[in-house]
C-alpha positions as CSV (number, residue, x, y, z in Angstrom):
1,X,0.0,0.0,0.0
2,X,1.5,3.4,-1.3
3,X,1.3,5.6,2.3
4,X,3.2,8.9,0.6
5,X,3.8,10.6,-2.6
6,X,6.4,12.8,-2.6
7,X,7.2,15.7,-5.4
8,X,10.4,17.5,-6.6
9,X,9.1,21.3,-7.0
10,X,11.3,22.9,-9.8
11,X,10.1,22.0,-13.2
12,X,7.7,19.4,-12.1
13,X,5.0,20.9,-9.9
14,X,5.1,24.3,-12.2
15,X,7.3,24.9,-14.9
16,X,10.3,26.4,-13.8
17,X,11.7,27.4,-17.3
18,X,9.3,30.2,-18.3
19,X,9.5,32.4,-14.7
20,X,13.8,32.1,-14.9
21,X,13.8,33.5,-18.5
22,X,11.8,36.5,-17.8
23,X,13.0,36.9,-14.6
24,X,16.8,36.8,-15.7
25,X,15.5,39.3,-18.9
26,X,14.0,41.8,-15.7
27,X,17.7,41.7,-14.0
28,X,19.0,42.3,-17.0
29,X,17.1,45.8,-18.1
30,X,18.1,46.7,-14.4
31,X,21.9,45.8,-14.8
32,X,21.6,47.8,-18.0
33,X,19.5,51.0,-16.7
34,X,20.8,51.5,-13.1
35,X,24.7,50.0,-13.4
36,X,25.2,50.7,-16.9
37,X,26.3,47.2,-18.0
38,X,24.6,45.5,-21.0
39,X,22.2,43.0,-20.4
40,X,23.9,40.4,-22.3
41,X,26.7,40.6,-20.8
42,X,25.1,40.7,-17.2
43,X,23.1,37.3,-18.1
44,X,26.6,35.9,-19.8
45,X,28.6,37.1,-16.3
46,X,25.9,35.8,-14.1
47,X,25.9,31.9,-16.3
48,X,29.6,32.2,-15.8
49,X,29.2,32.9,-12.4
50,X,27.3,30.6,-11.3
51,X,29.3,27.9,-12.7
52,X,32.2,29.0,-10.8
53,X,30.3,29.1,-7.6
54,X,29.0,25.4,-8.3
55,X,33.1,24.1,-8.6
56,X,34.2,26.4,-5.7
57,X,31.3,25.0,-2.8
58,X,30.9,21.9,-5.0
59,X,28.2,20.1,-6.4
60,X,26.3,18.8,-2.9
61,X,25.4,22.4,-1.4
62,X,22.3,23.9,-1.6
63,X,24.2,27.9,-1.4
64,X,24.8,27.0,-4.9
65,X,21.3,27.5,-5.7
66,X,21.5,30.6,-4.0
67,X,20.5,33.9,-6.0
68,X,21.8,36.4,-3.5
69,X,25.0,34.7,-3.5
70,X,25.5,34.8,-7.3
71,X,24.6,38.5,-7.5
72,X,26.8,39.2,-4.3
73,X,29.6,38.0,-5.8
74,X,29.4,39.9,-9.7
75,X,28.6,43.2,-8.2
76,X,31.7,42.6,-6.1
77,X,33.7,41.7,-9.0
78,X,32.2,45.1,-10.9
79,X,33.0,47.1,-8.2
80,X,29.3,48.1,-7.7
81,X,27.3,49.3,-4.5
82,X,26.1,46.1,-2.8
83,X,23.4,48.2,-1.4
84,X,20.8,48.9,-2.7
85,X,21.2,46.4,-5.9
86,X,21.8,43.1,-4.5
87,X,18.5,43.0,-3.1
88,X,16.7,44.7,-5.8
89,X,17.9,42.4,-8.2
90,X,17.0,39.2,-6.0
91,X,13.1,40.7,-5.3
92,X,13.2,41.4,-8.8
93,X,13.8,38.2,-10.0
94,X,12.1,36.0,-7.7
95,X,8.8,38.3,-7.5
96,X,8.7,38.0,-11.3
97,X,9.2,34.4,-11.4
98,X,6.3,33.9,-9.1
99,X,4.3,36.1,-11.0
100,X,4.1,34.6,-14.4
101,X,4.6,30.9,-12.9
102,X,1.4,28.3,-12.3
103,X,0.9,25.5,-11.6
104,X,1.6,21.8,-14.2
105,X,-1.7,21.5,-15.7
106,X,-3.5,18.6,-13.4
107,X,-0.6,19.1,-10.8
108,X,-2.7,20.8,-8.2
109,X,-6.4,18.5,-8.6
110,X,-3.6,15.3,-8.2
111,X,-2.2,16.5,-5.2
112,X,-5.6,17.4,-3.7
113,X,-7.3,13.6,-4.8
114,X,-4.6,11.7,-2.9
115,X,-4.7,13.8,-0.3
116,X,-8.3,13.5,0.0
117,X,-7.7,9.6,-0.7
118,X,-5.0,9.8,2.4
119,X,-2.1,9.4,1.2
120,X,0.6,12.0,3.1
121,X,1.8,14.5,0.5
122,X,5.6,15.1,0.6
123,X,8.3,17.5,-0.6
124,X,11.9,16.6,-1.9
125,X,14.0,19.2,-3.5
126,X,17.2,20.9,-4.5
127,X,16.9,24.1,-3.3
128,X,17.0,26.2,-0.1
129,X,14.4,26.2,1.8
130,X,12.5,29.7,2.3
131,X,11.8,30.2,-1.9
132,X,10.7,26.7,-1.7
133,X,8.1,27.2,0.6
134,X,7.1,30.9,-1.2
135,X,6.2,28.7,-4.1
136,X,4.6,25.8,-2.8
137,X,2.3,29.1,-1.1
138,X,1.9,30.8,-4.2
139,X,0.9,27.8,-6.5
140,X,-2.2,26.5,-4.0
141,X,0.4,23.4,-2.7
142,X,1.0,24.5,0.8
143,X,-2.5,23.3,2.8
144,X,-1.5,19.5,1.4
145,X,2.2,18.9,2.5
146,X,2.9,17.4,5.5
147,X,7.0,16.9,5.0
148,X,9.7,19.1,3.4
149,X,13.3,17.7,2.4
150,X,15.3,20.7,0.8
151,X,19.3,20.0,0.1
152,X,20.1,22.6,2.5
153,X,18.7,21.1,5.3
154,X,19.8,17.2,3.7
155,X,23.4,18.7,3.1
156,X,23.2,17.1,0.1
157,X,21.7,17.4,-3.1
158,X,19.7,14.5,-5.2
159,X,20.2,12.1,-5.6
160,X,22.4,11.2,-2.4
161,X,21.4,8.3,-0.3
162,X,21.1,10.7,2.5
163,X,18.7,13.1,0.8
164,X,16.7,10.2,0.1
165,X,16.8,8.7,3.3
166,X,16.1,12.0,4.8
167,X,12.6,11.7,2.8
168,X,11.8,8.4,3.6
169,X,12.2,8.9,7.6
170,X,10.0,11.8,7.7
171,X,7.4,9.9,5.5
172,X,7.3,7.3,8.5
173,X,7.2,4.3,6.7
174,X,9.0,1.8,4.7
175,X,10.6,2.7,1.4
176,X,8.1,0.5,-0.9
177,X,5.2,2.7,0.4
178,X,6.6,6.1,-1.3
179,X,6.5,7.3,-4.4
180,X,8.7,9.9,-5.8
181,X,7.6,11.8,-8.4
182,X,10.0,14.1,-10.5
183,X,11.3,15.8,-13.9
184,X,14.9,14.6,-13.6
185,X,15.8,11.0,-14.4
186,X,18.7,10.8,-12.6
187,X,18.0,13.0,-9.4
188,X,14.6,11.9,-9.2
189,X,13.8,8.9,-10.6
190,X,17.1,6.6,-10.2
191,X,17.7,8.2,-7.0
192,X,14.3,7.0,-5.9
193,X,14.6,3.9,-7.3
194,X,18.5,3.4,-5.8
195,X,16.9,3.9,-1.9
196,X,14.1,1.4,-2.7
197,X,11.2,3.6,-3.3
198,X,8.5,3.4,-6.7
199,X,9.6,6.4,-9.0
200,X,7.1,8.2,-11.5
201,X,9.1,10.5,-14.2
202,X,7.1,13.7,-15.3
203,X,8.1,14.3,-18.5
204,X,5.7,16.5,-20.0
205,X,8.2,18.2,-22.3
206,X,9.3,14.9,-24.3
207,X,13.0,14.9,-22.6
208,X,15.2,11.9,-24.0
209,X,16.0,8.9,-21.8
210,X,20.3,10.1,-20.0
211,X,22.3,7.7,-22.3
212,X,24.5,6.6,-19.9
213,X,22.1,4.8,-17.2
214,X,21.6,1.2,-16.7
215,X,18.4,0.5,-16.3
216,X,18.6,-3.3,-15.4
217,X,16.1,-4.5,-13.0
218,X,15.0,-0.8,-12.3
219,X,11.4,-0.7,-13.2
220,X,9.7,3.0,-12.9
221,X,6.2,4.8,-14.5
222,X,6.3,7.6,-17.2
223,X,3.8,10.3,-17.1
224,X,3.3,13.4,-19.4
225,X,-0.1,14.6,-17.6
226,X,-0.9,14.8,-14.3
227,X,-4.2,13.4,-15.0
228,X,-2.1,10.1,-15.2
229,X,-0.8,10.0,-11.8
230,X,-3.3,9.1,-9.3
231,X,-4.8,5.9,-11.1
232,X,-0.9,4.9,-11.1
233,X,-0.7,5.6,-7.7
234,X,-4.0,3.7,-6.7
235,X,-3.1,0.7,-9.0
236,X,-0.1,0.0,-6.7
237,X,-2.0,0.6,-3.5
């Protein structure tokens, strides 16, 4: 019997894509209007950036997810005013990403008909944890979830044993009786499958199997609808 369902956030319960284009366009009319430095070249710097924060803290640290950090860290290098732009370009970002974002078609009605069935709703994601819980607000999520695993308070990212462990004690119950449910094959769905839980990819945007798993023995559900979810879920129960 399947006793907890638990979601990745980013790019599975809303699209992630179309609220980090326009916000990273916003930051970059600011860069160019109040520091005078193109916006192509602030989104290039920023890309750049990031990457080097990622190798510097490595790859199992959620800081690297960290927006303030990444805009910290070029105004430094520019020799800008930290004050008042690093947080005017964080706000501006994050408020416009919430703004245009919504919910995965059928994302929301699923969560609410296993609740309603009850099954415990979970959280598992790579991120830090306060924007996490401003989305999971914003999109109608937050009235369902009874736990929250982030990498920051894991200390490691997906699809680490511990993260995953992490999820499977605060669910209460044995591995076999959670289902993951995610965008990314090998965060979500191998990493669910490696700790012994059922694993459902949402792959609503046609991604390509990785090439370079090995899927022997591994046996897992593909959806591309939310509508698709709960008779899965109920089957196995």
């Amino acid at each position: 019997m399947i006793k907890e369902v638990i979601f990745d956030i980013d790019d599975t319960l809303y699209d992630y894509e179309i609220g980090h284009a326009l916000g990273m366009e916003k930051m970059g009319g600011y860069a160019q209007r109040e520091l005078g430095i193109d916006a192509e070249e602030f989104k290039a710097a920023y890309q750049k950036h990031s990457k080097e924060i990622t190798k510097r803290l490595g790859r199992d640290n959620a800081a690297i997810h960290s927006r303030s950090i990444r805009l910290q860290n070029l105004l430094e290098q520019w020799g800008k005013p930290l004050f008042p732009h690093m947080k005017e370009l964080y706000h501006l970002y994050w408020d416009t990403l919430l703004s245009v974002s919504t919910p995965e078609p059928g994302s929301l009605e699923a969560v609410k008909e296993l609740a309603a069935r009850g099954i415990s709703i979970g959280i598992g994601t790579d991120m830090t944890t306060r924007m996490q819980y401003e989305k999971l607000e914003r999109f109608g999520f937050a009235p369902y979830v009874k736990h929250i695993v982030t990498s920051q308070e894991a200390g490691f990212e997906k699809p680490h044993p511990e993260f995953m462990g992490l999820c499977i004690r605060k669910a209460g119950c044995a591995p076999e009786e959670c289902v993951f449910v995610g965008d990314t094959f090998k965060k979500d769905v191998l990493g669910a499958l490696d700790a012994g839980m059922h694993a459902v990819w949402y792959n609503a945007k046609r991604r390509p199997l990785p090439e370079d798993v090995d899927l022997a023995g591994k046996d897992y559900r593909e959806i591309r609808h939310f509508s698709e979810l709960a008779p899965y879920i109920l089957a196995l129960a």
